[in-house]
N, C-alpha and C positions, 0 to 999 in steps of 0.2 A: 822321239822328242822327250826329253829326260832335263831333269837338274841335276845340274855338276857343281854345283857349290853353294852352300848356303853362307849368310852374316849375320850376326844381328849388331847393332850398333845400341851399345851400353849407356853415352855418354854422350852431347855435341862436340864435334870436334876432336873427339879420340877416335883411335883406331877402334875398326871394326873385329869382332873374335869370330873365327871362322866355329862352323857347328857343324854337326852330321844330320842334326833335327833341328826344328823350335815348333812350339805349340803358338796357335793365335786366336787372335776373338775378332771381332765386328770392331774391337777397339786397338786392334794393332797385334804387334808381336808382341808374345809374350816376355816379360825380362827388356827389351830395348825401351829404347827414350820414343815418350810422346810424341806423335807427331799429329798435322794436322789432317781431318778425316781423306779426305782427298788424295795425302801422299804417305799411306801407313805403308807401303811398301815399292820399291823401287825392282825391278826385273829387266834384268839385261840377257842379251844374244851375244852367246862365245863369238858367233860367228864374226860380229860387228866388233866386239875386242879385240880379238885378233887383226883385224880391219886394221882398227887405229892402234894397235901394236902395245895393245896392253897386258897384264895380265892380268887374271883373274881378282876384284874386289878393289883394282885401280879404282871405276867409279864409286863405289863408296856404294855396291849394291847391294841386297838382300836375298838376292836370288840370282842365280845365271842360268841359262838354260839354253841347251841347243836346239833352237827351233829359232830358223833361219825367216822366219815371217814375221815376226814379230811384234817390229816396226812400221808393217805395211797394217796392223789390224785397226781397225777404227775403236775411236773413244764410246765406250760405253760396251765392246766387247766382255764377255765372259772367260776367263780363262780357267779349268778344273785343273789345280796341282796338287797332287798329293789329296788329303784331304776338303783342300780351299778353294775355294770359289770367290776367286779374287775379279772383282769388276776393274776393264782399263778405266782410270781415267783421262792422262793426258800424259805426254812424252816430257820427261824431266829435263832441267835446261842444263845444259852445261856449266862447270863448277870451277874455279878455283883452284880448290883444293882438293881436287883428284890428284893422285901421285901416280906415275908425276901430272906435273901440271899440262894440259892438253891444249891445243889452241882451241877458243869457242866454236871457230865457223868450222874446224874439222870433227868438231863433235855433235854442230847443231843437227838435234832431232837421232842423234846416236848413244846418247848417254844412257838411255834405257826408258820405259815405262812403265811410271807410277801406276800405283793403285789400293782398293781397297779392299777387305775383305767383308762378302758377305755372309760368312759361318765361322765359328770355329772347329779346331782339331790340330793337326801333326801335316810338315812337311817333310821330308827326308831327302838324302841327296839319293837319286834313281828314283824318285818318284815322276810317273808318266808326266805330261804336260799336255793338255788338250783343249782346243776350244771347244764351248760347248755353244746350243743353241738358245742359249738364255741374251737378253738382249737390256740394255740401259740406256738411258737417255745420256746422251754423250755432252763432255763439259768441255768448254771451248778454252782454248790454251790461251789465248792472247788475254790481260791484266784487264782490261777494260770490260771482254765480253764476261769475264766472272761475274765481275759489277751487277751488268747489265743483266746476268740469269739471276744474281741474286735478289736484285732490286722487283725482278717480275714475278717474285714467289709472291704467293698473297700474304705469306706473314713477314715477310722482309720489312714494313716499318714499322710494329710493336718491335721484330728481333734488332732495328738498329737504335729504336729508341733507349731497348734494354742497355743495349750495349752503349750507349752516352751516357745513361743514368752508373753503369759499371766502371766506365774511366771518369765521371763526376764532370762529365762535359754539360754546358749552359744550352738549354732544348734551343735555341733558340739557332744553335750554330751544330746541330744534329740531324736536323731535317733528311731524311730520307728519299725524299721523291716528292 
């Protein structure tokens, strides 16, 4: 269980540059575009590419790796690649603008699995790929249950209040919970 290809994606909506390495942090890869903590990095299974008859960096991933299980690990899995200890969080939705363009229902839940990191250092292409026994509270994929984890942190209504005072929205139509 190895990496066969690494990305990092520069830009939205440009093409991906293919790398032999990139170094990362707890705040993404290093050199690519922002993303949000949850989706700093996307990791697909060759196995499942070749499935849907792609090649390699069709979806628009950051990582490929042959390790045929992938997809069956649950949210909040640990995976050690190379240096990184990237926590899963949830299985990326299918895209648009994957080239080519794939139909959704023959990709749902095949597009790859996001995540994030928690250290920095170096991935390389042939670095091992393994699960480890470290374990995370798993994030629910469906739009609603976000919400609903978000809303049950105990600081989720100071952080949504913050966030109405940041887009200059009226407290009044911010209410939290």
């Amino acid at each position: 269980m190895t990496v066969t290809h690494l990305f990092i994606k520069r830009a939205h909506g440009e093409r991906l540059d293919v790398v032999s390495r990139f170094a990362f942090t707890p705040n993404g890869i290093s050199g690519g575009v922002r993303c949000p903590p949850l989706r700093q990095v996307l990791i697909t299974s060759r196995a499942v590419t070749r499935e849907l008859g792609l090649a390699v960096g069709d979806l628009r991933e950051n990582i490929a790796v042959d390790l045929d299980g992938l997809y069956d690990l649950p949210s909040g899995s640990v995976l050690r690649i190379g240096d990184a200890l990237i926590r899963l969080t949830f299985p990326c939705e299918p895209d648009r603008r994957t080239r080519p363009p794939i139909a959704s229902d023959a990709a749902l839940d095949k597009r790859g699995f996001l995540g994030c990191f928690l250290n920095r250092g170096f991935i390389a292409v042939g670095d091992a790929v393994a699960l480890t026994d470290q374990w995370h509270e798993p994030i629910p994929y469906a739009t609603k249950d976000h919400i609903r984890r978000f809303l049950d942190r105990p600081d989720a209504r100071s952080e949504a209040r913050e966030a109405a005072d940041a887009l200059d929205l009226a407290s009044a139509r911010a209410r939290a919970g």
